[in-house]
C-alpha positions in Angstrom: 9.1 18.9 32.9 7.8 15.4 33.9 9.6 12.3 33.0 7.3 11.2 30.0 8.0 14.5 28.7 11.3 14.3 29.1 11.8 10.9 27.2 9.7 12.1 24.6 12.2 15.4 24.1 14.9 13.1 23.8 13.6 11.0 21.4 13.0 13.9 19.3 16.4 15.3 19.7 17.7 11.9 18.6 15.1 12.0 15.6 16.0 15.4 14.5 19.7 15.6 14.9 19.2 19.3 16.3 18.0 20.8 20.4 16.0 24.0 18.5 13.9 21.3 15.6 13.0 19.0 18.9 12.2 22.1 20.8 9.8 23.7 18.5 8.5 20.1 17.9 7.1 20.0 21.5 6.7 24.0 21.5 9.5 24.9 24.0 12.7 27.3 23.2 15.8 25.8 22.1 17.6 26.9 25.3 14.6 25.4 28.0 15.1 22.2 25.8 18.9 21.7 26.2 18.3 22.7 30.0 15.9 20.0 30.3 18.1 17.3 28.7 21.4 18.3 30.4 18.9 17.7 33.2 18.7 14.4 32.0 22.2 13.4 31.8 22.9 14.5 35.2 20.5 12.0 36.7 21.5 9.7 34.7 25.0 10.2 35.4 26.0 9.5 31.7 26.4 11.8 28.8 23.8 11.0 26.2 24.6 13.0 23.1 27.6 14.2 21.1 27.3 18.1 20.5 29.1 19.6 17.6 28.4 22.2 15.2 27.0 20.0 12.7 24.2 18.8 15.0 23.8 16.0 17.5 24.1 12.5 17.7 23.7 9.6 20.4 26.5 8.4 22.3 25.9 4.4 22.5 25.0 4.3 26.0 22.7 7.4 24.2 21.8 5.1 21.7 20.7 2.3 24.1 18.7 4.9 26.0 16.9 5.9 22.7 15.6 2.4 22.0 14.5 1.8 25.3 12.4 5.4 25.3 10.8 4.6 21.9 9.7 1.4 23.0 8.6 3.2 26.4 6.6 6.1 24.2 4.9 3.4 22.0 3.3 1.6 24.7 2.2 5.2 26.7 0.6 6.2 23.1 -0.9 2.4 23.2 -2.6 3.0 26.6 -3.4 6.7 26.1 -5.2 5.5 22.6 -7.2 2.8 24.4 -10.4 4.6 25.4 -10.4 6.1 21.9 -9.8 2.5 20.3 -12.6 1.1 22.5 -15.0 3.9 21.3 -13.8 3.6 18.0 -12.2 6.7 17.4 -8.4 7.4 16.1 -6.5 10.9 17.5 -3.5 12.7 17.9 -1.1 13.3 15.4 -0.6 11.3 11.9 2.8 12.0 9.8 2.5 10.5 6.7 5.0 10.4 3.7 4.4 9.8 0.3 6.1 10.3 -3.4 5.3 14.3 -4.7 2.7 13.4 -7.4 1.3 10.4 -6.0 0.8 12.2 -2.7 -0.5 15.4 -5.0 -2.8 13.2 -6.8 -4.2 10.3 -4.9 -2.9 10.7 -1.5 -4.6 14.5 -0.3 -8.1 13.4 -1.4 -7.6 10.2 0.6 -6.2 12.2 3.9 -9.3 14.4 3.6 -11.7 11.4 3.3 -10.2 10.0 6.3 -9.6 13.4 8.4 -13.5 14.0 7.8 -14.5 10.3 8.7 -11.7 10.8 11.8 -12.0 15.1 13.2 -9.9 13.9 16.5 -7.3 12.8 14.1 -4.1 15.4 12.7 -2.3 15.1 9.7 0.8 16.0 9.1 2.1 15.4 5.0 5.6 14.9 3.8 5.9 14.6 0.2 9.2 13.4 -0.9 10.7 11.6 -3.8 13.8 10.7 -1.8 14.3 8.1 0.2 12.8 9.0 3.5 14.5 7.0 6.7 10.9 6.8 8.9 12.4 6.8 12.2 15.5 9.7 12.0 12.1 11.4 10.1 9.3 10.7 12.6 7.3 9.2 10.0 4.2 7.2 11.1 3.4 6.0 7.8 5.2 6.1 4.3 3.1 5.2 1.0 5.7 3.5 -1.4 6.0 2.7 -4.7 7.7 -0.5 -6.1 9.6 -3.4 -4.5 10.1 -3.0 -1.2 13.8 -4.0 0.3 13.9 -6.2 3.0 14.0 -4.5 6.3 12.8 -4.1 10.1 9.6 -2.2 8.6 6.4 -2.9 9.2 4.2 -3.3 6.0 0.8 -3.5 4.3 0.1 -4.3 0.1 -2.7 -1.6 -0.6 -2.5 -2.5 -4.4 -0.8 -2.1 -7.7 0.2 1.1 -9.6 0.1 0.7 -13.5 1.7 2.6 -16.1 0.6 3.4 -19.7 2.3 4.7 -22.7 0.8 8.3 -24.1 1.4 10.8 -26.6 -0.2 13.9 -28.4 -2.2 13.8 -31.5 -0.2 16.0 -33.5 3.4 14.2 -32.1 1.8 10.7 -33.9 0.2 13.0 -37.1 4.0 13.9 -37.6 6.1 10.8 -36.5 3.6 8.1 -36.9 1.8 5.7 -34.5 4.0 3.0 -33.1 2.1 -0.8 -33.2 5.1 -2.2 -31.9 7.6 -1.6 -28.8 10.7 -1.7 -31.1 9.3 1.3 -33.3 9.7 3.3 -30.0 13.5 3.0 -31.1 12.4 5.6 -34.2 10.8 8.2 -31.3 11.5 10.3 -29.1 11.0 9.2 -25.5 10.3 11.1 -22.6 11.9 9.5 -19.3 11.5 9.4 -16.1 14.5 9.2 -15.2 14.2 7.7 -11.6 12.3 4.5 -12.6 13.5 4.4 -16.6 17.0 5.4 -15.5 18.7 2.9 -17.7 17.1 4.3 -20.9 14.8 1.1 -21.5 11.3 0.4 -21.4 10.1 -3.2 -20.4 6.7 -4.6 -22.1 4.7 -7.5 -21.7 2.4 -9.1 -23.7 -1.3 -10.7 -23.4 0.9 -14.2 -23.9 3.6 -13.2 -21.4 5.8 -12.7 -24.3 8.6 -10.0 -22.8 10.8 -6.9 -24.4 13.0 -4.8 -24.0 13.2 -1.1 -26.0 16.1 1.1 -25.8 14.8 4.5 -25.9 16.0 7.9 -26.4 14.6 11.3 -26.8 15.1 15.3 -25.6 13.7 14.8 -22.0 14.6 13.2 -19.4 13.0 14.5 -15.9 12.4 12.6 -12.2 9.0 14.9 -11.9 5.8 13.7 -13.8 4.0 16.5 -14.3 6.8 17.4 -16.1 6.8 14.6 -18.6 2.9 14.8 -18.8 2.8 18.5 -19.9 5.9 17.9 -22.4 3.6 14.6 -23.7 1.0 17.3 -24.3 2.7 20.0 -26.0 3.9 16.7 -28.5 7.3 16.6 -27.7 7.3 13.0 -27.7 6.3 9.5 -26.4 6.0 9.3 -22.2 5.7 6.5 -19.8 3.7 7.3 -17.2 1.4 6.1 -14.3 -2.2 5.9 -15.0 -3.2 8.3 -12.3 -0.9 10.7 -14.1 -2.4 10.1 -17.4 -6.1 9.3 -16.6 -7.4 13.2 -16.8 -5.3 14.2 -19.4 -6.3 10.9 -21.5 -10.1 11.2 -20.8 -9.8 15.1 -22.3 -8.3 13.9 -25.3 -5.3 15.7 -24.9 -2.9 12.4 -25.0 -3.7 8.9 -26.4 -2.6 5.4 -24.9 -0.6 3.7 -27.2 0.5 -0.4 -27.7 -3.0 -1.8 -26.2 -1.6 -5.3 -26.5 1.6 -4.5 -24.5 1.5 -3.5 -20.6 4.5 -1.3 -18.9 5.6 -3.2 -15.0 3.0 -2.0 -12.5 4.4 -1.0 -9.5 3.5 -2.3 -6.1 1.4 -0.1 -3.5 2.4 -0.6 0.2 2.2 1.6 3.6 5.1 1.1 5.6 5.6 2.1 9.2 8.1 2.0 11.4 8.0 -1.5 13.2 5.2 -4.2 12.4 4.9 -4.4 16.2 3.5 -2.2 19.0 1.5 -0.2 16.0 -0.5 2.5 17.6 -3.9 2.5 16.8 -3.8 5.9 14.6 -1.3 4.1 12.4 -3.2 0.8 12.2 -6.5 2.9 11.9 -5.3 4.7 9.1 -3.5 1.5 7.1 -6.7 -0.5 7.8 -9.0 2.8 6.4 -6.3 2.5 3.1 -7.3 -1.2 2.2 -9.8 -1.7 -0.3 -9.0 1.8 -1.9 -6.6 0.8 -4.7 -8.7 -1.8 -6.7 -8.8 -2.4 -10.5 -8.9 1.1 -12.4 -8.7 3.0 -8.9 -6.5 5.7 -10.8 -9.7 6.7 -12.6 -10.4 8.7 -10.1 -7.5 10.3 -9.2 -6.9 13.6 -10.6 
C-alpha cells in the first residue's frame, strides 16, 4: 500500500473507531488493514492507536498524526479536484447528512437534481435525527435545522424553515376552531417532542405581539409523519413544518389554523467540517443548494 493510502486508512480507522468499518471503507479485509497500519507504527516508531475490545482510539502522539493526515488528505483531494474544477465538473464521493423527514422530503429530490446535473459525482445519504459529530462520521456536509452552536464548523444560511398549525375537519366539527393561541389550552395537542419538548407553543403576531401556550394532549412523538397522520385521523391539534403539512393541506385532509399568529421558523444551514480547505465537491454542492429555499419553497416538497 502506498503512503497516501496509507494515511487515508488511518484516518478512517480514527473516524470509525473500528480496523474491519475502515477496512471495508477502502475495500480491504479487516486483517490486510491492521497489517498495513501496524506497518505504519513501525516506521514511525510510535504506537498510534489504543486497541481494546470496545474499539480503537488515538493515542496523542496518534492524535497529532491524525490532524496532520486530514489536513494532508484535504489538500491531495484539492489538487486531484483541480482539473475537474477547472472544467467545471464536481466528482468522487459526497456524504451528506440530514434530519429523517426533512432529508425524506426535501433533501432526495434535491440530491437527484444535483446527481443528474453532476453524473461524476456519488452520493452517499445519512439521515439522522441525532446529533451527528461530522468528522468521527465522515460527514461532508450536514443540512441542519435551527440555531446553530458556536463551533469550528464551516457554515452556509440556505434559508428558513416555517411551521404551521393543522388539524382535521372533523377534530374542529367536534372541539371547535381555536381563533386564539390560549384556546389551544382547551385541545389536545400533538407534540413534537424534540423541538416542543417543554410542552409550549410560541406565537407571534403581525404586530410582534408574542405568547406563550401550555399545551397538552395524547401524543407526543420526535417523528413527523407520525404527528401528521395522527393530525389526520383527528386526534388533535399538531405543529408542524410546512413541508410536512403542504400536501396533506392542499388535499384537504388538514386545515391551517390561527392565520394571524406565526409558529418560530427555523433556520436552514449546510455545515461542513471546517470553513477552510473545502474541497470543491462540498463547495460545489453548498453553492448548487443556495437559492433553493426561497419564500414558500416547501410548496414543493412532498
Amino acid at each position: 500500500m502506498d503512503q497516501v493510502q496509507g494515511i487515508r486508512l488511518f484516518i478512517r480507522v480514527v473516524e470509525s473507531g473500528s480496523f474491519s468499518k475502515a477496512a471495508a471503507d477502502m475495500g480491504l479485509t479487516q486483517p490486510t488493514a491492521t497489517k498495513h497500519v501496524a506497518e505504519l507504527e513501525r516506521r514511525l516508531g510510535a504506537r498510534l492507536l489504543h486497541r481494546s475490545t470496545r474499539g480503537v482510539t488515538p493515542t496523542e502522539i496518534g492524535a497529532l498524526y491524525y490532524d496532520k493526515c486530514r489536513l494532508i488528505d484535504r489538500q491531495l483531494e484539492e489538487a486531484d479536484n483541480l482539473v475537474a474544477l477547472q472544467q467545471s465538473r464536481l466528482r468522487g464521493t459526497l456524504r451528506v447528512s440530514a434530519p429523517v423527514a426533512f432529508g425524506r422530503r426535501v433533501l432526495v429530490p434535491l440530491v437527484l437534481r444535483f446527481m443528474a446535473e453532476n453524473p461524476e459525482i456519488q452520493i452517499d445519504l445519512n439521515f439522522e435525527d441525532r446529533y451527528v459529530n461530522l468528522v468521527e462520521q465522515g460527514i461532508d456536509v450536514a443540512l441542519r435545522l435551527g440555531r446553530l452552536a458556536d463551533s469550528s464548523l464551516g457554515a452556509r444560511r440556505l434559508g428558513s424553515n416555517p411551521w404551521v398549525l393543522v388539524a382535521a375537519a372533523d377534530y374542529l366539527q367536534r372541539r371547535g376552531t381555536p381563533t386564539m393561541p390560549n384556546d389551544l389550552t382547551e385541545h389536545d395537542a400533538l407534540v413534537y417532542s424534540t423541538v416542543q419538548g417543554d410542552d409550549r407553543w410560541h406565537f407571534t403576531d403581525a404586530e410582534g405581539l408574542q405568547l406563550q401556550t401550555p399545551i397538552k394532549g395524547p401524543l407526543r412523538s420526535n417523528n413527523l409523519s407520525a404527528l401528521l397522520a395522527a393530525a389526520r385521523a383527528g386526534l388533535g391539534v399538531a405543529a408542524l413544518p410546512w413541508y410536512v403539512a403542504h400536501e396533506s393541506v392542499k388535499a384537504g385532509a388538514v386545515r391551517p389554523l390561527l392565520p394571524g399568529w406565526s409558529l418560530p421558523q427555523q433556520e436552514i444551514h449546510a455545515v461542513y467540517p471546517s470553513p477552510r480547505l473545502l474541497p470543491s465537491k462540498v463547495s460545489g454542492f453548498v453553492n448548487w443548494l443556495e437559492g433553493r429555499f426561497p419564500a414558500q419553497w416547501w410548496a414543493g416538497a412532498g
